[in-house]
C-alpha positions as CSV (number, residue, x, y, z in Angstrom):
1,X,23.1,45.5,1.9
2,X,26.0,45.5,4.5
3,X,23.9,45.8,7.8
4,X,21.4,43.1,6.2
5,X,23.5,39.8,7.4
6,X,23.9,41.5,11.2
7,X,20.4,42.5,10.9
8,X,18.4,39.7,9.8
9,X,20.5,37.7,12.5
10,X,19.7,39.7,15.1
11,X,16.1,40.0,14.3
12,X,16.1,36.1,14.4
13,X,17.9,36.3,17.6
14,X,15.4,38.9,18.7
15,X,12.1,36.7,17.6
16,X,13.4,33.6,19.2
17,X,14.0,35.9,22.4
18,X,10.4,37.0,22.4
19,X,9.0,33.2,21.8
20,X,11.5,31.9,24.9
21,X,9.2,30.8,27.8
22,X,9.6,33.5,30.3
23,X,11.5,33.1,33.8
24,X,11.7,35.1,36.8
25,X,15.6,35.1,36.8
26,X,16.3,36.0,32.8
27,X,15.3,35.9,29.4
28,X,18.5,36.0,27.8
29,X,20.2,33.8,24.9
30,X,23.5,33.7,24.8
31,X,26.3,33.7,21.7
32,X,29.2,31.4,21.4
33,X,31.0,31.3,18.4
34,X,31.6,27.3,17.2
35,X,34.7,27.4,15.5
36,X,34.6,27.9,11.5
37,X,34.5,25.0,9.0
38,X,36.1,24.8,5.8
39,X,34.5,23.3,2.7
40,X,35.6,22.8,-0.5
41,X,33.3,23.6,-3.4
42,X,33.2,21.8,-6.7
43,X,35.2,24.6,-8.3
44,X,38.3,23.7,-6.1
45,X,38.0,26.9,-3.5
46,X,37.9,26.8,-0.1
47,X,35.2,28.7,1.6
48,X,34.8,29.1,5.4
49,X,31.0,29.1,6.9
50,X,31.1,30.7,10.4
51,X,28.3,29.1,12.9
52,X,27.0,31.5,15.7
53,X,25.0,29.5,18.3
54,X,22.6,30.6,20.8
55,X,21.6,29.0,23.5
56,X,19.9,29.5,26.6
57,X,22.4,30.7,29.6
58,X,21.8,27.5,31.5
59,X,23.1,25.4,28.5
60,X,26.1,27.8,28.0
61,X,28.3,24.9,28.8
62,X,26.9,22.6,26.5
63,X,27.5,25.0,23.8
64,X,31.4,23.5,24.2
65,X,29.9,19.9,22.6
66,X,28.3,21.3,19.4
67,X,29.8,19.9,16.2
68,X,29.5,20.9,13.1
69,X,30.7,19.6,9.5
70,X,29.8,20.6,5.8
71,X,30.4,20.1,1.7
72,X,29.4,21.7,-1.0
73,X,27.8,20.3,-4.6
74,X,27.0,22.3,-7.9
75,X,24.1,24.7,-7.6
76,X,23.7,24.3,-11.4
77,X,24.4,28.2,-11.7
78,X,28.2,28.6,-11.4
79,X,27.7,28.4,-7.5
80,X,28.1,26.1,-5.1
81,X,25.5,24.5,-2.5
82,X,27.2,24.6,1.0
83,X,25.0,22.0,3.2
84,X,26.1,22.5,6.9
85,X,24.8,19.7,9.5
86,X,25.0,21.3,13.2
87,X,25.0,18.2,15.6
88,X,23.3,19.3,18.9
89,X,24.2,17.8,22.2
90,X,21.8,15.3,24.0
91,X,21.5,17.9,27.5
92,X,20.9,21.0,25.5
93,X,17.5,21.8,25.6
94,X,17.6,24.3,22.6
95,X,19.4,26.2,20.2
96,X,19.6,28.4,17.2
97,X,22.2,28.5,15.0
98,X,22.7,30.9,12.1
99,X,25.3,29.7,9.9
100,X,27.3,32.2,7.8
101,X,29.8,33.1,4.9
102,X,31.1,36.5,5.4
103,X,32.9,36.9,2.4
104,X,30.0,36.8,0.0
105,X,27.5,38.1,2.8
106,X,25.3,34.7,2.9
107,X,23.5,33.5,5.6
108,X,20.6,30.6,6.7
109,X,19.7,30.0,9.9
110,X,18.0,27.4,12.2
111,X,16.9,25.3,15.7
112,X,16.9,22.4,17.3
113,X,16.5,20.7,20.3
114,X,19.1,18.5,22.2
115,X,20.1,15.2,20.2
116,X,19.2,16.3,17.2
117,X,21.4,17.8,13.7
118,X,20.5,21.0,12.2
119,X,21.3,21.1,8.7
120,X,21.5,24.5,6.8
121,X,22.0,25.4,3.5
122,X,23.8,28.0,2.2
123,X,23.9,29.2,-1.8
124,X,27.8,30.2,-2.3
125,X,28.3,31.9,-5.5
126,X,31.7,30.6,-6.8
127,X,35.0,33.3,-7.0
C-alpha cells in the first residue's frame, strides 16, 4: 500500500504521456507543485490536500496562474468529503492535476484544458 499513491500517479502521468500528440522537439510533461490548501472538515480538523500539476513544457509558465481552493462536507461515514476546484488559466492548453492527502494516502486525479476548473474529490477519513 505505500508505493500505490506514487504509483497510480505516475502511471497516470505515464498514460497521459503516451496519449500527448507527438512533437519532433519533446514529449515531456512537466511537474510543479501548486502550493497546498487547507480545508477544514466538518469534525473541526484541518487537513492539507497537495496539488501536483502537469503541464506541457511550453505552458510551464502558466503553471505560476493555477488556483486552487477546497471544503469539505460529511461523507455520512465518519469521514469527510474534500471537493477541490483547480481553476486553469485561459493560455494553458492542458493540464493534469492529481490532487492529494498524504497523511491518509488519498488521492483523485484529473484534466482540463485552459479556462476551465477541475474539480476533484477526495474521501478523507476523519482523525
Amino acid at each position: 500500500m505505500r508505493l500505490r499513491t506514487p504509483f497510480v500517479a505516475g502511471a497516470l502521468a505515464a498514460g497521459l504521456l503516451a496519449a500527448a500528440p507527438s512533437s519532433a522537439s519533446a514529449n515531456i510533461l512537466w511537474c510543479a507543485g501548486d502550493p497546498p490548501i487547507e480545508v477544514l472538515t466538518p469534525g473541526g480538523h484541518y487537513v492539507v490536500i497537495n496539488n501536483y500539476l502537469y503541464v506541457p513544457p511550453a505552458s510551464l509558465h502558466l503553471a505560476r496562474e493555477v488556483t486552487a481552493d477546497g471544503y469539505a462536507v460529511p461523507d455520512g461515514a465518519l469521514g469527510s468529503l474534500v471537493t477541490v476546484h483547480v481553476h486553469v488559466p485561459a493560455g494553458l492548453s492542458r493540464l493534469f492535476v492529481v490532487s492529494a492527502q498524504q497523511h491518509y494516502r488519498v488521492t483523485t486525479s484529473g484534466d482540463g484544458d485552459g479556462g476551465t476548473e477541475i474539480t476533484l474529490t477526495l474521501d478523507v477519513p476523519e482523525s
